[in-house]
C-alpha positions as CSV (number, residue, x, y, z in Angstrom):
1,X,-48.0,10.5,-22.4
2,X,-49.1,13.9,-24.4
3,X,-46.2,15.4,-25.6
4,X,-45.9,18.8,-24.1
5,X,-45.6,21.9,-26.6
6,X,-43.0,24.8,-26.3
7,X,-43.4,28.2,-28.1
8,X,-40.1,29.7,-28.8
9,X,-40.7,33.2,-28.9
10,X,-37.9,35.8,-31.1
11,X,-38.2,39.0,-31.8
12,X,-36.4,39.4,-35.6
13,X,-36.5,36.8,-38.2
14,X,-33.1,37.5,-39.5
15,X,-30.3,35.1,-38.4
16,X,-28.7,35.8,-35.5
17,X,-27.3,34.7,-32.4
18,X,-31.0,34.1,-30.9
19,X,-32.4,32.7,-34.2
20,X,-29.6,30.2,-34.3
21,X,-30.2,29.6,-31.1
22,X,-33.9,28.6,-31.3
23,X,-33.4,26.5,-34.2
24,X,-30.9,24.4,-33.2
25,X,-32.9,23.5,-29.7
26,X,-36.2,23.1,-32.1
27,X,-34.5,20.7,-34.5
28,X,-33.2,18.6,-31.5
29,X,-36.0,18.3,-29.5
30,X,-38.7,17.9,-32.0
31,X,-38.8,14.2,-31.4
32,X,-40.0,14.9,-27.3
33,X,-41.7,18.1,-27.6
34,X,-44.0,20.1,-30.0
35,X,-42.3,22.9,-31.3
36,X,-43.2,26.0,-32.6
37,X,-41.1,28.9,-33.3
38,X,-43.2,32.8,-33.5
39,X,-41.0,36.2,-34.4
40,X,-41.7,39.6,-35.7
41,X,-40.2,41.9,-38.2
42,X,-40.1,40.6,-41.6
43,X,-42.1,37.3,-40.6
44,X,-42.7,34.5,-43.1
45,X,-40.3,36.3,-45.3
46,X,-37.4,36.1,-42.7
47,X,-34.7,34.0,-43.1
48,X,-35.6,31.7,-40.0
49,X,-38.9,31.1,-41.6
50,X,-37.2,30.1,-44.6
51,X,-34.8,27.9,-42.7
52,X,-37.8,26.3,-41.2
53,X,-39.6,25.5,-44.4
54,X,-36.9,22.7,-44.2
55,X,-38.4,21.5,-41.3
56,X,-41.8,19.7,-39.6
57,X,-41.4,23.0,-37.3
58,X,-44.8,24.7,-37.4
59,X,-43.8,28.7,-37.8
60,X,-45.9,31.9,-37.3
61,X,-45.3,35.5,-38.1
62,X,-46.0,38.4,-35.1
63,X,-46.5,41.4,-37.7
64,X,-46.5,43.8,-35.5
65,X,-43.4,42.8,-33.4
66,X,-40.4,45.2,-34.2
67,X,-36.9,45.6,-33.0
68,X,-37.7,49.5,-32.2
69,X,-39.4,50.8,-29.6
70,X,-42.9,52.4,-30.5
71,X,-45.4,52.5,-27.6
72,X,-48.4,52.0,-30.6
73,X,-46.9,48.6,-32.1
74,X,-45.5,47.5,-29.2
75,X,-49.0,47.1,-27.6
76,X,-50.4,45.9,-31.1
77,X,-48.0,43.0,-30.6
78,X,-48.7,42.2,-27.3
79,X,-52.3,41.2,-28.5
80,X,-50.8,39.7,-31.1
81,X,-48.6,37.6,-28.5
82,X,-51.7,36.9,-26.5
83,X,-53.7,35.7,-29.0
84,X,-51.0,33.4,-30.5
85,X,-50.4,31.8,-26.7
86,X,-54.5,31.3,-26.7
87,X,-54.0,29.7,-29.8
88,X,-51.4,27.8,-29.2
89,X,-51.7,27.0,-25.8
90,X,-48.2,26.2,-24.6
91,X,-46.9,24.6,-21.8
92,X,-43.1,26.3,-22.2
93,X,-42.9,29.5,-23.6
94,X,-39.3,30.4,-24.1
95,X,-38.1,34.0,-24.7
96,X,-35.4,35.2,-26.4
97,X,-34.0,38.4,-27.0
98,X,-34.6,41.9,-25.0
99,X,-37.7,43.3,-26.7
100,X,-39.7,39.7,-26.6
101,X,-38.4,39.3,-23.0
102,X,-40.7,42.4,-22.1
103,X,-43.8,41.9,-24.3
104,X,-43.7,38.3,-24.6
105,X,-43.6,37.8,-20.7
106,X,-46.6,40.2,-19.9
107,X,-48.2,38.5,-23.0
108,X,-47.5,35.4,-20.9
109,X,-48.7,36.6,-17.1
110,X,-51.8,38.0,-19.0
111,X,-52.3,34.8,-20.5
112,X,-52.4,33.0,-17.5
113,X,-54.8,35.4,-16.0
114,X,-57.0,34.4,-18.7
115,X,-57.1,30.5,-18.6
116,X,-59.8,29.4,-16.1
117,X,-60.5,25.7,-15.0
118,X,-56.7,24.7,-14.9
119,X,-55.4,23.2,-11.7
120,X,-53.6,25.4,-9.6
121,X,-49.4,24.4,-9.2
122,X,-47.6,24.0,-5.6
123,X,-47.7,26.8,-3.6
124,X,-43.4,27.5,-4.1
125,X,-44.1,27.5,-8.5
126,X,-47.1,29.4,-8.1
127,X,-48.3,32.8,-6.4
128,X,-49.5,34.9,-9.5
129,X,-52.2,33.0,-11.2
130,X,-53.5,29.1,-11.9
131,X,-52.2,28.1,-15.0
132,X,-48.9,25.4,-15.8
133,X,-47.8,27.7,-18.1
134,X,-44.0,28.2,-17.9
135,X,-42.3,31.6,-18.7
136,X,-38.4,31.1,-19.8
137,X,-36.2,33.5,-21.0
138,X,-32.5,33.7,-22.5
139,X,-30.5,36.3,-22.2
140,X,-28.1,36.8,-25.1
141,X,-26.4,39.5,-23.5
142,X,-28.1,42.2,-21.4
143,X,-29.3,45.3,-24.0
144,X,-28.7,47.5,-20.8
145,X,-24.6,46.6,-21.7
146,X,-25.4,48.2,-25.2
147,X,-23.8,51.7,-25.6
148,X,-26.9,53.4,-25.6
149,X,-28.1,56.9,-24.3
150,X,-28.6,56.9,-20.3
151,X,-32.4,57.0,-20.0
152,X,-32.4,54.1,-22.8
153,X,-30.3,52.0,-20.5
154,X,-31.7,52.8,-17.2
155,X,-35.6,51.8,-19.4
156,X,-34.3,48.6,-20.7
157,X,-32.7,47.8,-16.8
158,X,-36.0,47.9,-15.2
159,X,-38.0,46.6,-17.1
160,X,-35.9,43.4,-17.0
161,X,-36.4,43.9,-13.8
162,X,-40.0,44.5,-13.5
163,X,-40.7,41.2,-16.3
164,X,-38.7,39.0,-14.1
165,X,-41.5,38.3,-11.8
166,X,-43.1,36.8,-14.2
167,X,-40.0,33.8,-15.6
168,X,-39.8,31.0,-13.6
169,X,-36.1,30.8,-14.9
170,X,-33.6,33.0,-16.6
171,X,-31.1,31.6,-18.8
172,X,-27.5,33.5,-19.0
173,X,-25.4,32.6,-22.0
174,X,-22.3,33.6,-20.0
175,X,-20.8,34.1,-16.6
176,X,-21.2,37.3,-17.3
177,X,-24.0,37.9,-18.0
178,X,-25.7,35.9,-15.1
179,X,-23.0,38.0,-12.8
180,X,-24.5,41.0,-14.6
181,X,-28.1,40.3,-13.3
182,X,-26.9,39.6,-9.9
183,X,-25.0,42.7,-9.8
184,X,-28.1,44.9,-10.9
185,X,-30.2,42.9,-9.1
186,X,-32.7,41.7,-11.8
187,X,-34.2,38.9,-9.6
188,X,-33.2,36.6,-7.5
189,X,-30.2,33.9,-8.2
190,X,-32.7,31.2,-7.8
191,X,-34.5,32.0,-11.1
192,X,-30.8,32.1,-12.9
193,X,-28.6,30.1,-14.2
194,X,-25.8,29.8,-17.1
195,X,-26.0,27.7,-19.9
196,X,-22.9,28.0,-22.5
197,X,-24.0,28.3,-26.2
198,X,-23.4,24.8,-28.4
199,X,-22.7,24.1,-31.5
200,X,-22.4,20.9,-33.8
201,X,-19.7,19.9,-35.9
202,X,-19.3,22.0,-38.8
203,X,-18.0,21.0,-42.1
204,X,-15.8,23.4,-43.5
205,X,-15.0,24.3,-47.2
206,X,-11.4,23.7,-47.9
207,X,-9.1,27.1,-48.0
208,X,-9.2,27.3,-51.6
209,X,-12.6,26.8,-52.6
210,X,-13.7,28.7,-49.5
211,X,-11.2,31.7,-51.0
212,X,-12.8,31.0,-54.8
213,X,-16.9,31.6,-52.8
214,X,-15.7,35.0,-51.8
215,X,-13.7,35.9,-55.3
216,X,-10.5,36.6,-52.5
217,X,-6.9,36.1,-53.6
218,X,-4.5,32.8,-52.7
219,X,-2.1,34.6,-51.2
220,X,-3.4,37.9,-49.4
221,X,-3.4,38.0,-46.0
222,X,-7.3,38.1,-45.0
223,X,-8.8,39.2,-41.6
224,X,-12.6,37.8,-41.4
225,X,-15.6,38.7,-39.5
226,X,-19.0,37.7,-39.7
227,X,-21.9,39.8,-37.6
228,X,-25.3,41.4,-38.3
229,X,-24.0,45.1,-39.5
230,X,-25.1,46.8,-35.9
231,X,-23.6,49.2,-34.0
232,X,-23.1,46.7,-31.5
233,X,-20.7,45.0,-33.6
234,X,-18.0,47.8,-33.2
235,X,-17.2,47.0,-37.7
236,X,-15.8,50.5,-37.2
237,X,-13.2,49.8,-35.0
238,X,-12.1,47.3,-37.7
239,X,-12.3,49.1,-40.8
240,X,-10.0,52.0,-38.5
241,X,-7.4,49.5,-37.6
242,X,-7.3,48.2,-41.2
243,X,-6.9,51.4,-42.4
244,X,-3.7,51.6,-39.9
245,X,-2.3,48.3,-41.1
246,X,-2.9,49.7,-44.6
247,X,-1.0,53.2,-43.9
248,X,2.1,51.0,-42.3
249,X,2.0,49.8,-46.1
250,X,1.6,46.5,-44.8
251,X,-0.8,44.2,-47.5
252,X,-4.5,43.0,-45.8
253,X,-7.7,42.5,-46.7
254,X,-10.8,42.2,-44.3
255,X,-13.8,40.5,-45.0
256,X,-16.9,41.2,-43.3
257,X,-20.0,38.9,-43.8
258,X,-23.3,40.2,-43.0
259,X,-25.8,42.5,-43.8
260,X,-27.7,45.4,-41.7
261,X,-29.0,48.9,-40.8
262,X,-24.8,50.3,-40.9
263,X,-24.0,49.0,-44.1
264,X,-24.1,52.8,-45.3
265,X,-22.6,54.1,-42.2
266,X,-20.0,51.7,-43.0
267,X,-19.7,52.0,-47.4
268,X,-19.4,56.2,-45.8
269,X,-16.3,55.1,-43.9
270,X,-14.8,52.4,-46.0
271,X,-15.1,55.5,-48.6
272,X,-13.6,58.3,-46.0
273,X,-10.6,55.8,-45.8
274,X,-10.4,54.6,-49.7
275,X,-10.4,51.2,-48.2
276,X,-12.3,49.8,-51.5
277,X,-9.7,47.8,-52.2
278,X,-9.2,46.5,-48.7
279,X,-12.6,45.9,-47.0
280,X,-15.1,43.9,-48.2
281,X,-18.2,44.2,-47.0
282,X,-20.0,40.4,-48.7
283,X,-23.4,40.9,-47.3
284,X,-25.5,37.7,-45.8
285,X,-23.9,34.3,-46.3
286,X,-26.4,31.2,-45.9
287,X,-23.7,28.9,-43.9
288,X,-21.4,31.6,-43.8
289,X,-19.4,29.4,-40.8
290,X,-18.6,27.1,-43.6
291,X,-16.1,30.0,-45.6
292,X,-14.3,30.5,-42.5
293,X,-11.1,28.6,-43.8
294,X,-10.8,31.5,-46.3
295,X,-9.1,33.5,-43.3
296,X,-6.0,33.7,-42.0
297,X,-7.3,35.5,-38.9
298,X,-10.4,36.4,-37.4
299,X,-11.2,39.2,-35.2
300,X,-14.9,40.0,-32.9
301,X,-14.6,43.9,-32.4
302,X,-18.2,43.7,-30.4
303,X,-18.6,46.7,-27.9
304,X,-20.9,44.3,-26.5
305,X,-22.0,40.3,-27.0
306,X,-23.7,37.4,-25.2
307,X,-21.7,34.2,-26.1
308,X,-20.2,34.5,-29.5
309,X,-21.6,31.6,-32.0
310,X,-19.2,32.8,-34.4
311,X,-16.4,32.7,-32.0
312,X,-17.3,29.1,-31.2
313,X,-17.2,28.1,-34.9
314,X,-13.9,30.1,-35.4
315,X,-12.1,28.3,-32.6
316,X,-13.5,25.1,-33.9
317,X,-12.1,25.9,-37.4
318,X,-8.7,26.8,-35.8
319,X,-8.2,30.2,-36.9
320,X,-6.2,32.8,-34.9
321,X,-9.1,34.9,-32.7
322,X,-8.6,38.5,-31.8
323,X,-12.0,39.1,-29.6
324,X,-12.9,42.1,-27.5
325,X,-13.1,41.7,-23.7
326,X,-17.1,42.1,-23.7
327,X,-19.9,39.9,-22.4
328,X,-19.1,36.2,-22.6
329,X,-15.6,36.5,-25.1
330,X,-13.1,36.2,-22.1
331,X,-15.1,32.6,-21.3
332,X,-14.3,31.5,-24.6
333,X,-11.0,33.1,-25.2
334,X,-8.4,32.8,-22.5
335,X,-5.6,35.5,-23.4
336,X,-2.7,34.9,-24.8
337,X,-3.9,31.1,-24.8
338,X,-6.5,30.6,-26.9
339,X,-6.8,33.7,-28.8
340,X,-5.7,37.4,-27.8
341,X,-8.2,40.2,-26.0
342,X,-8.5,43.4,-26.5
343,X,-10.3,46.3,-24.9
344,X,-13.5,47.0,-27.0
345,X,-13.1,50.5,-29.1
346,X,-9.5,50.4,-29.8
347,X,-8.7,50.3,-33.7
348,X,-4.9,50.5,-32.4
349,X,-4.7,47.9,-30.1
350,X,-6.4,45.5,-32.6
351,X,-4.0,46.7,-35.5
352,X,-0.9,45.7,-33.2
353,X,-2.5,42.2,-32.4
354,X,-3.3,41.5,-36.4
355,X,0.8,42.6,-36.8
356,X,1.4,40.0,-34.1
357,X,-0.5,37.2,-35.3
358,X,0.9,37.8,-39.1
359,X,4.4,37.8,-37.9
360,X,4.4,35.1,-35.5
361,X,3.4,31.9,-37.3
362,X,4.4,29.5,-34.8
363,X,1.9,31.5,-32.2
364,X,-0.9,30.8,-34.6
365,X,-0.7,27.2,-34.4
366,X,-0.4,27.2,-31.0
367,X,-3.5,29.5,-30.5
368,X,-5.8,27.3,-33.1
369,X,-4.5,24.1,-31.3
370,X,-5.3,24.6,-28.2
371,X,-9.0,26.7,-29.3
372,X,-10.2,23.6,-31.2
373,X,-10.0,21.1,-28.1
374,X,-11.8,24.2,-25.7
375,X,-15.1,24.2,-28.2
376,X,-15.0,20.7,-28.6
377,X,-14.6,19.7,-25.1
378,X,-16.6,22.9,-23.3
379,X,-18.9,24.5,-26.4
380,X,-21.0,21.2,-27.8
381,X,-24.8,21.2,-29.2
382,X,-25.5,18.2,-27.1
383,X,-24.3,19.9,-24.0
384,X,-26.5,23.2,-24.6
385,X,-29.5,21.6,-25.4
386,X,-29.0,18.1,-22.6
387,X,-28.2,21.4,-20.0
388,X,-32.0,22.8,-21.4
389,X,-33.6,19.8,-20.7
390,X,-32.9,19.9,-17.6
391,X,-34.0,23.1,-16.8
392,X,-37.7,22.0,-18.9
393,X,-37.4,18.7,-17.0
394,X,-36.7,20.5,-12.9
395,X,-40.5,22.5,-13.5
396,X,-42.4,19.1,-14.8
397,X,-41.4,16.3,-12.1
């Protein structure tokens, strides 16, 4: 029996939550399926086409695939797309991210418009075209939730909505999220259904040598977060209630790994607040899970998320989590049990949960205890991907 071939399809090459997301699926079911993984921006140079090199994963570039809207690329890539699916041709493609789930699903429904001589599918899997090509996409987190300006919201919203026709299934990372498209009615509940992220046992560095990567003191009190430097990550809000914390006279340092477009909008503020001292902003970290024993605490100030990798690793590590309540965080983080949530945009409210968790030693404990069993039990690679199968498996019977 011909293995059959799934194109994972991503619109940045940076690591992220989607990236992540692709490989670790690719890596485990290279043995049943082909795999090939296809994104845009900085293409062969990206750090998932590096990660790949690793692999027997075959990897292309999309040139002209960006993250930002512009009516002239955008179209550029959809050949691009189209002409990689030709190439290629798939029996899975599986979308991830917002901007891939609108070109790469046209790309797809053109595509099938375009294969001739292929038998048609029963009647219930197939009303648009001939071919056995199968459209999936993963939502990590619904861009619409972004805070974005009101006609950018209500353009990302429908055309979701307008590109579902064209998925056989939708895959939510969260409660959430799948409640999300029900409640804006992106298409119908039959085509959804949630799959929690996974993730494999990590091994991490011990606190010492983790402290000694990151040139951070023994004894210093350290808040860490690690995130793409977007908006979306609300770093703000942290730098502000460090800055509170700092004013009270009470000793902290926060860490923040990753690199992106706000590093200056961030350096500005770090600046603003002479936080030098204080905030450290330590850029991309290959494995930067691994560091996580340098904290003592750990804090997601997202105005807006799908289901947290880094989350999942923190609660495996055992660390104290402070979380906003966005997106899939309240799945992972039960209040007061597992970690402690906060509304998203509120410097204060974070600074008094920091204060809580320094104070309170016994509570930390408690809090890492009972988080480590959660992700072990509930947020498992082999769940995620066994869960995937599945839905690959219900289309092919």
């Amino acid at each position: 029996m011909n293995k059959k071939t799934i194109l994972y399809l991503i619109t940045q090459s940076e690591l992220g939550g989607a990236q992540r997301y692709c490989f670790d699926l690719a890596t485990d079911l290279q043995t049943e399926y082909n795999i090939i993984i296809a994104s845009g921006s900085r293409g062969r140079k990206g750090e998932i086409a590096k990660k790949l090199k690793q692999t027997n994963i075959k990897y292309y570039p999309i040139p002209r695939l960006k993250r930002v809207i512009s009516p002239v690329q955008d179209f550029l890539a959809l050949i691009q797309i189209i002409k990689l699916i030709k190439k290629i041709k798939p029996d899975i493609i599986h979308l991830n991210s917002s901007k891939i789930s609108i070109l790469g699903s046209l790309a797809a429904f053109i595509s099938k418009l375009l294969i001739v001589n292929c038998p048609p599918l029963p009647p219930q899997r197939d009303w648009r075209g001939r071919s056995k090509l199968l459209i999936i996409y993963t939502a990590h987190g619904w861009v619409f939730n972004e805070p974005l300006l009101f006609y950018k919201k209500a353009f990302y919203k429908y055309a979701e909505k307008f590109t579902a026709i064209f998925k056989d299934k939708i895959i939510c990372v969260s409660e959430f999220d799948y409640k999300t498209a029900l409640a804006q009615n992106i298409c119908p509940s039959r085509k959804l259904v949630t799959i929690h992220n996974g993730i494999a046992p990590i091994e991490f560095l011990p606190r010492q040598e983790a402290r000694e990567k990151l040139n951070l003191p023994e004894n210093q009190f350290i808040i860490g977060s690690i995130g793409n430097l977007y908006k979306t990550k609300g770093f703000k809000y942290l730098i502000e209630a460090t800055k509170k914390l700092t004013d009270e006279g009470i000793e902290i340092a926060t860490v923040i790994i990753g690199e992106g477009q706000e590093r200056k909008n961030l350096t500005e503020l770090i600046k603003k607040h002479k936080l030098e001292n204080n905030v450290i902003l330590a850029g991309r970290i290959y494995n930067a899970a691994e560091l996580l024993s340098a904290f003592d605490a750990y804090v997601c100030s997202s105005v807006k998320e799908g289901l947290s990798y880094t989350i999942i690793e923190t609660m495996l590590n055992g660390l104290p989590i402070i979380a906003t309540r966005v997106g899939g965080n309240p799945e992972l983080i039960e209040d007061g049990e597992t970690g402690f949530l906060i509304d998203p945009q509120d410097s204060l409210a974070l600074a008094n949960k920091i204060k809580e968790i320094m104070n309170n030693p016994s509570l930390q404990q408690d809090l890492s205890t009972k988080a480590r069993i959660k992700a072990q039990e509930k947020f498992n690679l082999e769940k995620m991907v066994r869960e995937t199968k599945e839905v690959y498996y219900s289309f092919f019977r």
